[in-house]
Structure formats: C-alpha cells, structure tokens
Backbone bond lengths (Angstrom), bond angles and torsions (degrees), N, CA, C in turn:
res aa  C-N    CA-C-N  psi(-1)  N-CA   C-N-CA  omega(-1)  CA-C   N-CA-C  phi
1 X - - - 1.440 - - 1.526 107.90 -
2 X 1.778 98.28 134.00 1.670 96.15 -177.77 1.866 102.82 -68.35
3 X 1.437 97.05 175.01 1.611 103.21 154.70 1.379 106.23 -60.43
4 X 1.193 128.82 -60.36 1.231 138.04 -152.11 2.205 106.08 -59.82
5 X 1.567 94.37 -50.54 1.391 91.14 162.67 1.700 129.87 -81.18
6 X 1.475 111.43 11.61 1.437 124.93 -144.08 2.261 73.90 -100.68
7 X 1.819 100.74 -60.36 1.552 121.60 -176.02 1.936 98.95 -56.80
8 X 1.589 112.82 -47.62 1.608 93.33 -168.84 1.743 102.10 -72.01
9 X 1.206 124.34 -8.66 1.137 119.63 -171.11 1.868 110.91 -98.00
10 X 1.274 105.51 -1.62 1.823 117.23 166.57 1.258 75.25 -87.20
11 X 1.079 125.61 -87.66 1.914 134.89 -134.24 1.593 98.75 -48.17
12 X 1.464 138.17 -46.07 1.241 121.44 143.15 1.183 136.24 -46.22
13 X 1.122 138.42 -25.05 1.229 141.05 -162.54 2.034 94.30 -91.33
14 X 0.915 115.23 -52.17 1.950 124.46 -178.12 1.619 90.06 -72.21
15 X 1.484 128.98 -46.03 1.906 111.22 -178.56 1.409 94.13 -67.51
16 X 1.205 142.18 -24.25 1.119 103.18 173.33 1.579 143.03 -117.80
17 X 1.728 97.74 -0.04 1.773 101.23 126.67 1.123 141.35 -37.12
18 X 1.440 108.69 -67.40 1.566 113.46 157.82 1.753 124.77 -40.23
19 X 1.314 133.89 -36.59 1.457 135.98 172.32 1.667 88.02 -81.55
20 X 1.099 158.35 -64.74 1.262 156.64 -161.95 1.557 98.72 -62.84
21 X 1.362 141.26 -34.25 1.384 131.86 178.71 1.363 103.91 -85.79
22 X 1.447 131.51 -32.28 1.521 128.24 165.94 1.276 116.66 -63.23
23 X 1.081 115.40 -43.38 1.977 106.51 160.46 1.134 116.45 -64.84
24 X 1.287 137.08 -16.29 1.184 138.26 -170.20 1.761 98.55 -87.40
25 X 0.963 96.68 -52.40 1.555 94.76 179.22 1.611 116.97 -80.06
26 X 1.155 123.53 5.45 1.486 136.03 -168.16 1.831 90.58 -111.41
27 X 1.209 116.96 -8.87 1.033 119.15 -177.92 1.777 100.93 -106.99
28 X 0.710 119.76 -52.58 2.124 119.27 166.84 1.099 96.04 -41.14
29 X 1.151 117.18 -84.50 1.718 116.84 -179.86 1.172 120.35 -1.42
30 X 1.608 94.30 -94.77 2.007 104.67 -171.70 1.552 105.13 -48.57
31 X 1.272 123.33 -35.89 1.377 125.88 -170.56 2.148 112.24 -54.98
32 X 1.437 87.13 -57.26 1.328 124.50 162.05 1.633 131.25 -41.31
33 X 1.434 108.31 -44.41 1.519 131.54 145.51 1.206 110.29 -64.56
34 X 1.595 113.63 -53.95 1.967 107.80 -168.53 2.003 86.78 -70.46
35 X 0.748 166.13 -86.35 1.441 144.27 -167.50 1.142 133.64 -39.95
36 X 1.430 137.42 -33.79 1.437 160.57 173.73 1.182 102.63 -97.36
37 X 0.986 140.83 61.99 1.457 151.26 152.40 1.917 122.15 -34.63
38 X 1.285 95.88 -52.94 1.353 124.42 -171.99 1.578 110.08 -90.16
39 X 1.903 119.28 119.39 1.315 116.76 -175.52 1.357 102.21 -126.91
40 X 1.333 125.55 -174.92 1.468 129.39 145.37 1.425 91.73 -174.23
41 X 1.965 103.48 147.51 1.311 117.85 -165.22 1.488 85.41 -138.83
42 X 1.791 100.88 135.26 1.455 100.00 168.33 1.294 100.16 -117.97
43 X 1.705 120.78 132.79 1.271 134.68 -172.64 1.899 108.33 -99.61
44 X 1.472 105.78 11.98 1.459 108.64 -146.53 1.022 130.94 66.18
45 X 1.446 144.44 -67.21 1.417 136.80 168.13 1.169 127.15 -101.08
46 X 1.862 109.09 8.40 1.407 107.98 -168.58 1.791 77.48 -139.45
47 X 1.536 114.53 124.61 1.629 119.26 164.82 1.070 123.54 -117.96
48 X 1.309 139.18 139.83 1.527 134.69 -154.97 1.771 96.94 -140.51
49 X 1.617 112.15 157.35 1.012 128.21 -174.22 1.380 100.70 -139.59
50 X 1.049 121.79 126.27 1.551 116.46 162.95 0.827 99.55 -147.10
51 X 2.074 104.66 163.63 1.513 135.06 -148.10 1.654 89.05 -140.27
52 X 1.526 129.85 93.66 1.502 113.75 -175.93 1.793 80.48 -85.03
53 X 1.765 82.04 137.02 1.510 118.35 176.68 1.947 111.15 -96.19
54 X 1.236 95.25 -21.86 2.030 85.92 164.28 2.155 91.59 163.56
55 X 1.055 69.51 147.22 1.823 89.58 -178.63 0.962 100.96 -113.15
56 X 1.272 118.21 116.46 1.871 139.58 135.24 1.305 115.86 -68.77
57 X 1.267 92.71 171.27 1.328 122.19 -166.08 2.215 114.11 -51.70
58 X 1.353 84.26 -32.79 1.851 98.45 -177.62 1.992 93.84 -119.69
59 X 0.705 109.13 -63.39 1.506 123.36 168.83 1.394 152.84 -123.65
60 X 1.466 111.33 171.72 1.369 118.06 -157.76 1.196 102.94 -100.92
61 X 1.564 142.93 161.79 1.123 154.31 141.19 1.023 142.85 -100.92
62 X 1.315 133.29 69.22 1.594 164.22 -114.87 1.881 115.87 -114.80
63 X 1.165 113.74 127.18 1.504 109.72 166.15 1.533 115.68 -78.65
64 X 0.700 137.30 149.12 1.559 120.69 177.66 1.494 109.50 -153.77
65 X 1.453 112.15 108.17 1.304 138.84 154.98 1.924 105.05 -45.42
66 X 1.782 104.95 131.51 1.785 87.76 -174.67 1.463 83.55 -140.47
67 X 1.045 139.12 120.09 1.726 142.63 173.47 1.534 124.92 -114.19
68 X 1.060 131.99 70.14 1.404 145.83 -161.72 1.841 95.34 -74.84
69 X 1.666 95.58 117.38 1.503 106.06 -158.71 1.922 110.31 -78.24
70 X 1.391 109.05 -16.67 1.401 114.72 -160.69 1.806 99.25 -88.92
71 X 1.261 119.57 -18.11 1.626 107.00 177.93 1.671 92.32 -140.06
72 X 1.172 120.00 -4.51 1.637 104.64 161.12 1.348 102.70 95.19
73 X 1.406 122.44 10.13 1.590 137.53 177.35 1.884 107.39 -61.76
74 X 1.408 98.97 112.03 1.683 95.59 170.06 1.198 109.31 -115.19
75 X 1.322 135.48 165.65 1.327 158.13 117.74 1.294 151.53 -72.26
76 X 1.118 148.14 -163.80 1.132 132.53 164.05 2.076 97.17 163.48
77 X 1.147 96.45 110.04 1.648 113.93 -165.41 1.625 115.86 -143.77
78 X 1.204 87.52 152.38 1.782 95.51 -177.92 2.327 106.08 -103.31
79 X 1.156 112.30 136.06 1.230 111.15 -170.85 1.497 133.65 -178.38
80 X 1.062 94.50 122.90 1.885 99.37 -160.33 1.963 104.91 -65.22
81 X 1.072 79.30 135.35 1.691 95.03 167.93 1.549 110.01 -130.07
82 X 1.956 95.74 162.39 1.287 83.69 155.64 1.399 147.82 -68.16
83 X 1.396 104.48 -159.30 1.872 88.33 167.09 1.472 112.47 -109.91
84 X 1.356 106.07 -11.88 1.960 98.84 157.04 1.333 102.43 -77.47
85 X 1.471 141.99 -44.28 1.292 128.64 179.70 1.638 109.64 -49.39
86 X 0.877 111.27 -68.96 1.498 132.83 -175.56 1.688 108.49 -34.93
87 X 1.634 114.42 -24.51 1.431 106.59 -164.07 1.661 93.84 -111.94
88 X 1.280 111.35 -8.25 1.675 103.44 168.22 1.623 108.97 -49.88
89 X 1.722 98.43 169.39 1.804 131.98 168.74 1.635 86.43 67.02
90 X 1.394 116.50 -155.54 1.149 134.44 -131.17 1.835 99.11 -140.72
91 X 1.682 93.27 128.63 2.036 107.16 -167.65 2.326 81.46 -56.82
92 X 1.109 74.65 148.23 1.848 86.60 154.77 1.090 93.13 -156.32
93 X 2.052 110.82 176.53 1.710 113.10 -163.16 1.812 98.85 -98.13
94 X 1.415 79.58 179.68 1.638 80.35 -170.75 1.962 109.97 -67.40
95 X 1.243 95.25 -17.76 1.752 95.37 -173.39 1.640 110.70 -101.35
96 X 1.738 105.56 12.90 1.370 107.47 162.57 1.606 106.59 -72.33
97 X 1.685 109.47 -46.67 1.257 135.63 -138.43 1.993 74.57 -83.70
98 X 0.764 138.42 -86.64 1.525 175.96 166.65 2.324 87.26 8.70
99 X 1.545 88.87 -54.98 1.738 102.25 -173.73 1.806 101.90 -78.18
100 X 1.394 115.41 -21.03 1.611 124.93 -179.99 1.736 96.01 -70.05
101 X 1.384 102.12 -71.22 1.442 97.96 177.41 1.354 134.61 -33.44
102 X 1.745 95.23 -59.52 1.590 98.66 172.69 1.336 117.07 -40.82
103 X 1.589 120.78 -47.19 1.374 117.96 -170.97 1.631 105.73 -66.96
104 X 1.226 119.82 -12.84 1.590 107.50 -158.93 1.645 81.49 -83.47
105 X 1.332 116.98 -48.83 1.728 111.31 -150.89 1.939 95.03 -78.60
106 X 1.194 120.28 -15.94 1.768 124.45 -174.12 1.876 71.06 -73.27
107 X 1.259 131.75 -105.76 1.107 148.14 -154.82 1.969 94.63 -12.98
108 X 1.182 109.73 -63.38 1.763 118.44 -163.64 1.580 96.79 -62.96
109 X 1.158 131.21 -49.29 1.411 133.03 171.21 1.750 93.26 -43.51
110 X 0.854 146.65 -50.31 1.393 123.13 -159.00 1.386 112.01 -83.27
C-alpha cells in the first residue's frame, strides 16, 4: 500500500467516525427529548413553553406556549422544530407546563 492510498484510507476511516459519533449523539438527543418533554426559554421579552409532542427522526413536534412580555401578546401553536432547537431553555415538570397553559386559555376566555 502506497502512502498516498495508506492517507485516503485514514481520511475514510476518521469520516466515518465522525458520521458514527453524529449518530451517536443524534441518538442522546431524541432519547433526551423523549424524557424531557417539558421546556421553557426566557428570551427576555419573548417566553416560550413547550410540550414536545413526539420526536422523529430529524424533528420534534412541539406545542408551544409564546408570551411576548411588553404588550401581553400570547400564543399558543403547534410546530415542528429541530432537535437542537427543541432541546434549548430549561427541563420544567409537566404540571409547571400544565398551570402555564391553564393561564394562557383562562386569559383567552376573557
């Protein structure tokens, strides 16, 4: 074996460690999402709640509470993210998320 085929035959060998450590970690993830269900991200004036509703293979499918603090603007929407999006802000429990909601739909009732 030349050098030359000795080097293309490393440079395969690390591309495909590298694709084998990205599945590997594409695999924590979804796992990681399927347990942590429950998020909330504070942007300062923009706060979000989400409920991931099921993880695929590329993405999540998420409820998402959206409360924009400066005129009191809420939301409340269904919407695929990724799964690095999806694993941002901070785990909360399901009956944080559960008492957030209530307030969004008490608030729209009025």
């Amino acid at each position: 074996m030349t050098d030359s085929e000795t080097l293309k035959d490393i440079s395969k060998q690390i591309a495909d460690l590298l694709v084998k450590q990205s599945e590997i970690q594409d695999t924590i993830l979804k796992a990681e999402l399927s347990k942590n269900r429950y998020r909330y991200c504070d942007y300062g004036e923009d706060m979000y709640w989400y409920k991931i509703i099921s993880v695929n293979e590329c993405n999540c499918t998420v409820l998402e509470l959206h409360l924009r603090e400066s005129n009191k603007f809420g939301s409340i929407s269904y919407c695929e993210e990724s799964l690095t999006l999806a694993n941002r802000g901070d785990i909360i429990t399901e009956q944080e998320f559960i008492d957030k909601y209530n307030e969004f739909i008490n608030k729209i009732k009025l």
